[in-house]
C-alpha positions in Angstrom: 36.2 28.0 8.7 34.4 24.6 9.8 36.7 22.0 10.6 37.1 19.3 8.1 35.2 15.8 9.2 37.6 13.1 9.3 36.7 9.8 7.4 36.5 7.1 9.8 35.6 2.8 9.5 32.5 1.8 10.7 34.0 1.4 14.5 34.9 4.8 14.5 38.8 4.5 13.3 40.0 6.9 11.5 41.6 6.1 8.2 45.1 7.2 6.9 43.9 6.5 3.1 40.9 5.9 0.9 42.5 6.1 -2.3 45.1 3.6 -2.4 45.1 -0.1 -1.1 48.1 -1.6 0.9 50.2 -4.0 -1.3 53.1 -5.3 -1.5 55.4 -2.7 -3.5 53.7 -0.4 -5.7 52.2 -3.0 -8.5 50.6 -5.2 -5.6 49.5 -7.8 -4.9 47.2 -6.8 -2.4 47.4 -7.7 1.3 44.7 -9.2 3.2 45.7 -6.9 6.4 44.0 -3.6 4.7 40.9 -4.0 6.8 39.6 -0.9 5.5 39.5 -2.4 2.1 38.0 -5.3 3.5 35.3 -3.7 5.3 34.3 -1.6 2.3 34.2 -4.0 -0.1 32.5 -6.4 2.4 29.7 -3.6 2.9 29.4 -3.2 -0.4 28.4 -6.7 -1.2 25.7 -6.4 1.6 24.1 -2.9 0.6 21.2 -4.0 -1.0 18.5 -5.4 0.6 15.5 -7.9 -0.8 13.2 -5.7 -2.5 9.4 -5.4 -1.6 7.8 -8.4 -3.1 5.4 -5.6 -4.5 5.2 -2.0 -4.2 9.0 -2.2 -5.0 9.1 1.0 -6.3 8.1 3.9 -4.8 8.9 7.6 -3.1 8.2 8.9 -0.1 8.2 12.1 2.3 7.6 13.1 6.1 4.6 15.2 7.4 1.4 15.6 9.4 -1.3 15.0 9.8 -4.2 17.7 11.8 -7.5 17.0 13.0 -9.9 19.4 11.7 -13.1 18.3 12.5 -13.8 16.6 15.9 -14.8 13.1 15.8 -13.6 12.1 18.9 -17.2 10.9 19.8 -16.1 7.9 17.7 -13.2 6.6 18.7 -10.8 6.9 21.8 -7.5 7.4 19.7 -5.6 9.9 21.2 -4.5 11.4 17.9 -7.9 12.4 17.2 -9.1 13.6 20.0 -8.9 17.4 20.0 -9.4 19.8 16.4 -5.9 21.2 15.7 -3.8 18.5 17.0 -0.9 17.6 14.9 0.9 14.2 14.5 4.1 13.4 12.7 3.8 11.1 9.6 5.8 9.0 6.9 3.9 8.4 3.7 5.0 6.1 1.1 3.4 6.0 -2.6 4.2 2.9 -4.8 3.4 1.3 -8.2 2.6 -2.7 -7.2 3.9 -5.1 -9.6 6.9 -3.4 -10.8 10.6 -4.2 -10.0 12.6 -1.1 -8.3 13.8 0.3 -11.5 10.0 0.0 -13.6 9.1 3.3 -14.6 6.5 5.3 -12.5 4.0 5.7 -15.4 3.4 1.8 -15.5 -0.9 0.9 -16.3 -0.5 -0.4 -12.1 -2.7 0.8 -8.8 -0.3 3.1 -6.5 0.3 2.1 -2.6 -0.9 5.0 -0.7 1.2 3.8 3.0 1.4 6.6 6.1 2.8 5.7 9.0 1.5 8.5 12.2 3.6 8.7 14.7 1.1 8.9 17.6 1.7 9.1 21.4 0.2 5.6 21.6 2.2 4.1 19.3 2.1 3.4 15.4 -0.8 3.7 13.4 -0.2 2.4 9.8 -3.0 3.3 7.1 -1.7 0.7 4.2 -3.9 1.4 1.7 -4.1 2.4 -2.3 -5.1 4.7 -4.6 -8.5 3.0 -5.6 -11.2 2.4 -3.1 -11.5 -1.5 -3.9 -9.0 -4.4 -4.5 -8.7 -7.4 -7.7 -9.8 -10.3 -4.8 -11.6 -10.6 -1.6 -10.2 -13.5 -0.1 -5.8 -13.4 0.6 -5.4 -17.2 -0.1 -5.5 -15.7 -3.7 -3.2 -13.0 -3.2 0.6 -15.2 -3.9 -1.0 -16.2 -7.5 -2.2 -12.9 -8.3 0.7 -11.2 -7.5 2.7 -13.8 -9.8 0.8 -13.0 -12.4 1.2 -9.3 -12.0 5.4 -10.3 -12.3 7.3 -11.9 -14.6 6.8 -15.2 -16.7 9.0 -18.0 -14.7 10.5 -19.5 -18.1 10.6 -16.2 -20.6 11.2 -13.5 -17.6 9.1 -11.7 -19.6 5.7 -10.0 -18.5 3.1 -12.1 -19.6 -0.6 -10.9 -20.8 -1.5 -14.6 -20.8 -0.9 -14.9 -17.4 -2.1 -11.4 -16.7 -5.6 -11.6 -18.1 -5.6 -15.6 -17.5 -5.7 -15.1 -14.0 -8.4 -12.0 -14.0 -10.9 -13.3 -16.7 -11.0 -16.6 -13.9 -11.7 -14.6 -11.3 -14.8 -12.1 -11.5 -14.3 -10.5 -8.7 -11.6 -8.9 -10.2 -13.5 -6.7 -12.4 -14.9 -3.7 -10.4 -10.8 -3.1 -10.3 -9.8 -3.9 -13.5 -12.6 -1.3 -14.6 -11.3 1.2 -12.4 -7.5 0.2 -13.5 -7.9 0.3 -17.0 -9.4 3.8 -16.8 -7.2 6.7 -16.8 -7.0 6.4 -13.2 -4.4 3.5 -13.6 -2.1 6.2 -14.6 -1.6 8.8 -12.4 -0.3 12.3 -13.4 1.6 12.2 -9.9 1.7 10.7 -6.6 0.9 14.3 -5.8 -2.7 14.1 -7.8 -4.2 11.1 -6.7 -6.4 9.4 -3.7 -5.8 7.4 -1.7 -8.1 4.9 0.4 -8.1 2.5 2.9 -9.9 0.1 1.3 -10.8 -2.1 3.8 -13.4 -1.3 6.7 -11.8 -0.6 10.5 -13.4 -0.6 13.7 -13.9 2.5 15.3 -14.3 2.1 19.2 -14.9 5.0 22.3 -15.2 5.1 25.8 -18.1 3.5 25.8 -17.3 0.5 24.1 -19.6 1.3 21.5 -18.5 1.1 18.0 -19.0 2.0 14.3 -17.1 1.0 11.1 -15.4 3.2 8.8 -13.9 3.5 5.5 -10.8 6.3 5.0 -10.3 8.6 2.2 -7.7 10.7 1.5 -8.8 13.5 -0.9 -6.0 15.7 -3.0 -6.2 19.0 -2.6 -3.8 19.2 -6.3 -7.0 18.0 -7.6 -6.8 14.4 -9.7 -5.2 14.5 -13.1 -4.2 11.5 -14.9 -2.4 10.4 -18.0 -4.0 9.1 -21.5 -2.1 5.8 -22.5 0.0 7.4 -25.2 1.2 10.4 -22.3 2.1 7.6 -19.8 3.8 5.7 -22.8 6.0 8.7 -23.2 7.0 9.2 -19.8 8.1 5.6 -18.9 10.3 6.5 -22.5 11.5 9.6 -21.5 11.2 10.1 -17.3 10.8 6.3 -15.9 11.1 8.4 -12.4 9.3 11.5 -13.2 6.3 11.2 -10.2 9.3 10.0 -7.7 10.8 13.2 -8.9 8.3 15.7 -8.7 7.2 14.9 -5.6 10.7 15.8 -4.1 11.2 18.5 -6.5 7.5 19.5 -5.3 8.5 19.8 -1.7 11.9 21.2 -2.0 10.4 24.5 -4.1 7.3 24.9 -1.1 4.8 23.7 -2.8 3.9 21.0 -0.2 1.0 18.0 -1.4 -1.8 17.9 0.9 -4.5 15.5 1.4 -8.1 16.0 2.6 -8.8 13.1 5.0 -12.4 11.9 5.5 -14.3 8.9 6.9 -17.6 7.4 5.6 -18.9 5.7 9.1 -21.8 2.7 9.2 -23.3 1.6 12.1 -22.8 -2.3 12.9 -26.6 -2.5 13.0 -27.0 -1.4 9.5 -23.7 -3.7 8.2 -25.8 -6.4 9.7 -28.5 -5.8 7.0 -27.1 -3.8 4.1 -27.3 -4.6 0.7 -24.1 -6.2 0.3 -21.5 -7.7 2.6 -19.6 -4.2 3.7 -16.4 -6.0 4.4 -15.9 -6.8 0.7 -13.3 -5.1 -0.3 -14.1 -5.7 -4.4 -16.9 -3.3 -3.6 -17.4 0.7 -2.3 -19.8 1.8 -0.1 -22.0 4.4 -2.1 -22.0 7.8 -0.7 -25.3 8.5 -1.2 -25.7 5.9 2.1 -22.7 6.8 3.7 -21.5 10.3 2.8 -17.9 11.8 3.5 -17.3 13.1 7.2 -14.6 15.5 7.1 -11.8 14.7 9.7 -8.3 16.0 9.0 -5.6 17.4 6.8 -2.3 15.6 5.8 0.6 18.1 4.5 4.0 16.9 3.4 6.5 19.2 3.5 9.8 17.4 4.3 11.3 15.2 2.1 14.3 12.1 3.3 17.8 12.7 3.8 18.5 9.8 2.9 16.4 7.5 0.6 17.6 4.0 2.2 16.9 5.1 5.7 14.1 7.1 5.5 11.7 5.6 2.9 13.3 2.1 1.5 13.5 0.8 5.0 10.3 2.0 5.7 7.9 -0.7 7.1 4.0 -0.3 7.2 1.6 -2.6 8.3 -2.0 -3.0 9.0 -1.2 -4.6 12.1 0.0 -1.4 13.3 -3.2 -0.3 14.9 -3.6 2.0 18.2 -6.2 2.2 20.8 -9.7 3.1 19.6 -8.7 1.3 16.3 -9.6 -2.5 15.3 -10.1 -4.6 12.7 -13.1 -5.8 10.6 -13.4 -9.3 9.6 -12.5 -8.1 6.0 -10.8 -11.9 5.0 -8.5 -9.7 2.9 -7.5 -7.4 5.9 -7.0 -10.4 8.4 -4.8 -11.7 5.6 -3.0 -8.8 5.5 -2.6 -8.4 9.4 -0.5 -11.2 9.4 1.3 -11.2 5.9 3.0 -7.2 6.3 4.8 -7.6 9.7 6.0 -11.2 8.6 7.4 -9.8 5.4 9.4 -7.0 7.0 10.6 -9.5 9.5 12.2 -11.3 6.2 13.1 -8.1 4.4 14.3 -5.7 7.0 15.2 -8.3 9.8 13.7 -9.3 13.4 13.8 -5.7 15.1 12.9 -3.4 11.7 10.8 -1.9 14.4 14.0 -0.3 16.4 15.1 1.6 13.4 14.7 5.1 13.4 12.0 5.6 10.7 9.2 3.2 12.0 10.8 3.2 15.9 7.5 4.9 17.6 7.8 8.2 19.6 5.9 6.1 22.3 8.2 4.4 24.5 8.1 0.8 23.1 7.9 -1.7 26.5 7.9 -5.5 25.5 9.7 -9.2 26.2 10.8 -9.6 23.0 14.9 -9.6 23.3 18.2 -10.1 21.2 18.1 -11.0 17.4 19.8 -9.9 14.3 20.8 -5.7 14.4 19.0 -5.0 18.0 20.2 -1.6 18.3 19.1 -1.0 21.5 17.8 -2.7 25.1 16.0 -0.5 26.9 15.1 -2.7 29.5 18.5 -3.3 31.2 17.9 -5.0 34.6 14.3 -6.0 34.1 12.7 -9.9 33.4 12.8 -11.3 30.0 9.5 -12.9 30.8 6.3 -12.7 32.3 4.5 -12.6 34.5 6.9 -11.4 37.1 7.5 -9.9 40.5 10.4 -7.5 39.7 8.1 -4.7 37.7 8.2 -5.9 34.5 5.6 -4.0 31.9 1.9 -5.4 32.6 -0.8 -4.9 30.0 -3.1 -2.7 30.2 -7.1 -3.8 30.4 -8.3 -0.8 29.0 -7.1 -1.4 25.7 -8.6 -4.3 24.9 -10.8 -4.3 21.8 -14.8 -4.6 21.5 -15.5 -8.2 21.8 -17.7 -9.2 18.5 -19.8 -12.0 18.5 -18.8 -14.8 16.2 -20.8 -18.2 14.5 -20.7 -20.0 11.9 -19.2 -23.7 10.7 -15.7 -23.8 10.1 -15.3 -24.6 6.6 -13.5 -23.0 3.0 -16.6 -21.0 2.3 -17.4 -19.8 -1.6 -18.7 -15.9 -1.2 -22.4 -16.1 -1.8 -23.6 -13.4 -4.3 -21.4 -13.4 -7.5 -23.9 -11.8 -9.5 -23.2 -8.3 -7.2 -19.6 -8.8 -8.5 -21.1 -7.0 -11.3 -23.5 -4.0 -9.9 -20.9 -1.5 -8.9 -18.6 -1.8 -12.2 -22.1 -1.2 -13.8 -22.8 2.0 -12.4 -19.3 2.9 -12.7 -19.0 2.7 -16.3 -22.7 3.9 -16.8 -22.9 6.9 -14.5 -19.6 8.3 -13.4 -17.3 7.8 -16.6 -17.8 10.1 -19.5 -17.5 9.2 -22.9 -14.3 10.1 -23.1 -13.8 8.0 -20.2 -15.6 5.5 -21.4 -13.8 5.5 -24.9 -10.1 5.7 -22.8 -11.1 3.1 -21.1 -11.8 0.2 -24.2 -8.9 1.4 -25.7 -6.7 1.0 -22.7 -7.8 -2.6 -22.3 -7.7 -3.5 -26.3 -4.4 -2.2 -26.2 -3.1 -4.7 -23.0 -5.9 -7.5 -23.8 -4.5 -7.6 -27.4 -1.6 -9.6 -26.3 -3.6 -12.5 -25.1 -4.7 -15.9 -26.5 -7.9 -15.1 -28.3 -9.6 -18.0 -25.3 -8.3 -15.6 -23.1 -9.6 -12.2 -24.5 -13.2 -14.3 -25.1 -13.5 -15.1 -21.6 -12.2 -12.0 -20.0 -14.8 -9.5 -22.6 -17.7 -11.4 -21.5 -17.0 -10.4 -18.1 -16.8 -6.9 -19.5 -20.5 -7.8 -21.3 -22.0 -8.8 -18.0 -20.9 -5.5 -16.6 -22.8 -3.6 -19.2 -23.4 -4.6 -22.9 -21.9 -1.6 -24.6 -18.9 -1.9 -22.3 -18.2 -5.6 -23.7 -19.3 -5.2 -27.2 -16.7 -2.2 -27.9 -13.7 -4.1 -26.1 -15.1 -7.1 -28.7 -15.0 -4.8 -31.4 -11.5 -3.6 -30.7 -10.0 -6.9 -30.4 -11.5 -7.8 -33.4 -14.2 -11.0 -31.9 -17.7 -11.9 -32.6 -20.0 -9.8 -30.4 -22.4 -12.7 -30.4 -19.9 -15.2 -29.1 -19.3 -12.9 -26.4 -22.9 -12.7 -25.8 -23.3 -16.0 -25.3 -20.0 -16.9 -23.1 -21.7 -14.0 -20.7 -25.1 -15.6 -21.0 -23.6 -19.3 -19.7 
């Protein structure tokens, strides 16, 4: 028979009692000596932690990831070096503008996070489940986000501020296109994409180096939800894909993604047809076709939610060697803004706990702060350089040097009119006409609840993307098609 486990405080005391407080005499009061009272209550008060800014809700699950095809040729990262190699991984999926309890089925893009435990350290892959993003620049990103949230005097979300924001900022619509399809509601987390999104640097021995774009590829297949389906699940399931993921994994069926690359040269970025760091825009496979590179499987879901996925921390910053940046303004925004919100959220050394502490040994001067759980470095320098044999860095892993002109100024991007090209041949050549006729409806339905400026301003964006397009969303919300025509026209 297994021994009973004894209930103990937080230092490891065991305790006599966890049913009734000590008083004095049987109807109280309470006295201010039951420390384990004290400590429970106390904890209590503290177990909640700020929740993400956005991407507050989400699920999550433990992996791999296995290189299937080599492209080691590419890049020096050791995780990718030999076909068949295996590397532990976190993923994290997420709605963006919802609070943690919105339902799952909200009209939102979905975070697609994984977190690869390599031998060199962390990699993070913080991406989503479309291939572009609302803005290119991140000195927009604090005001889109608030008007993503809640209205600061109803506390109420707000399709004035929603479409307010959107219909002043063209750039915008390649993703509003995208997220007012069907594809803004995802069957699952299990039957979506996801991308990177922005461009990386992919480095090898040589110092010679290419860009790349990721794509993650469900095997499940994509399936989606009309508007009225996605209406009856926040209704009836609010937490039906956080459930059916774990449900997924614990009957066997485990979700896996095919992982490719599209790779450009930095000769041919120089001279391409758009800027290829703009992350409002794809780059067409018909230049850049899909390289197959690995296979990511989860098949192990958390323990425990708080440890395992809520304190979960993924950023872009976490890169390895053979892995860079672009200079994707959005990314270098983003380098910067990830790591310094889990430094708010989760605390100076969120890196030391156990789900994003790296199977590398971690080597560093960085010392003491709030809940450092461990020192590893007892009896070395807190500083450097030294001559007691402190950690050194390493030459080798320095990144290809880009060169780098220009006047330093708050530069306008140069060629709104291309704003429009690839939500074009989006709504022209991939969508369907049931696509197409989801898509208006989606839009009437959540434009509808605008000031009628509003909805004129934002469907003439949808007219410059293709006159059909703008027409029926005029139609639905009931304005004058030749108004719109001319708003576009100005």
């Amino acid at each position: 028979m297994k021994e009973k486990q004894k209930l103990t405080t937080a230092s490891g005391a065991p305790v006599d009692d966890d049913q009734n407080s000590i008083t004095a005499g049987p109807t109280g009061p309470i006295l201010l000596q039951d420390t384990h009272l004290l400590e429970k209550l106390a904890h209590f008060n503290r177990e909640r932690i700020p929740e993400r800014v956005v991407h507050a809700k989400g699920a999550g699950a433990f992996g791999y990831f296995e290189v299937t095809h080599d492209l080691s040729s590419y890049t020096v990262a050791k995780f990718l070096s030999d076909v068949g190699k295996r590397t532990e991984v976190v993923a994290r999926f997420s709605t963006v503008g919802g609070e943690k309890g919105s339902a799952d089925a909200e009209r939102d893009p979905r975070g697609f996070a994984v977190k690869f435990y390599t031998e060199e350290g962390n990699y993070d892959l913080v991406g989503n489940n479309t291939p572009v993003f609302f803005i290119r620049d991140p000195i927009k990103f604090p005001d889109f986000i608030h008007t993503q949230k809640r209205n600061p005097v109803t506390n109420t979300k707000d399709p004035d501020m929603f479409w307010d924001f959107l219909s002043l900022t063209p750039e915008s619509i390649h993703q509003v296109t995208i997220l007012f399809s069907d594809r803004g509601t995802p069957k699952t987390f299990r039957h979506m994409n996801g991308y990177s999104g922005h461009t990386f640097m992919w480095y090898n021995e040589e110092g010679e180096y290419v860009w790349v774009k990721i794509h993650f590829k469900t095997a499940q297949g994509i399936q989606n939800l009309t508007r009225q389906e996605a209406a009856g699940k926040k209704s009836v399931d609010p937490d039906h894909a956080t459930r059916d993921l774990f449900e997924a994994i614990e009957r066997g069926e485990y979700p896996a993604w095919n992982v490719n690359v599209q790779i450009m040269k930095p000769e041919e970025a120089e001279n391409y047809r758009f800027n290829p760091f703009d992350v409002t825009k794809v780059w067409p496979h018909g230049d850049y076709p899909l390289i197959p590179l690995g296979r990511m499987v989860l098949d192990r879901n958390p323990t425990n939610y708080f440890t395992d996925i809520e304190q979960a921390a993924f950023s872009p910053s976490n890169l390895v060697p053979g892995i860079a940046p672009s200079p994707d303004k959005m990314l270098q925004g983003r380098l910067f803004a990830y790591h310094d919100a889990h430094l708010y959220r989760l605390g100076a050394n969120y890196q030391q706990l156990p789900v994003n502490r790296p199977k590398a040994e971690a080597m560093n001067y960085q010392r003491d702060g709030f809940m450092r759980l461990k020192s590893g470095f007892e009896g070395s320098p807190n500083y450097y350089p030294n001559t007691f044999g402190g950690p050194e860095p390493d030459p080798s892993a320095k990144w290809p040097s880009l060169a780098m002109t220009g006047v330093s100024a708050r530069h306008p991007y140069g060629h709104p009119n291309s704003d429009f090209v690839q939500p074009k041949a989006l709504y022209e050549k991939v969508m369907t006409d049931v696509d197409r006729d989801h898509l208006i409806g989606n839009i009437v339905d959540h434009l509808g609840g605008a000031k009628k400026e509003i909805q004129l301003r934002q469907t003439a964006l949808f007219y410059k993307v293709h006159e059909e397009f703008g027409a029926n969303v005029a139609e639905g919300l009931g304005l004058d098609v030749e108004e719109v025509k001319r708003l576009a026209q100005e």
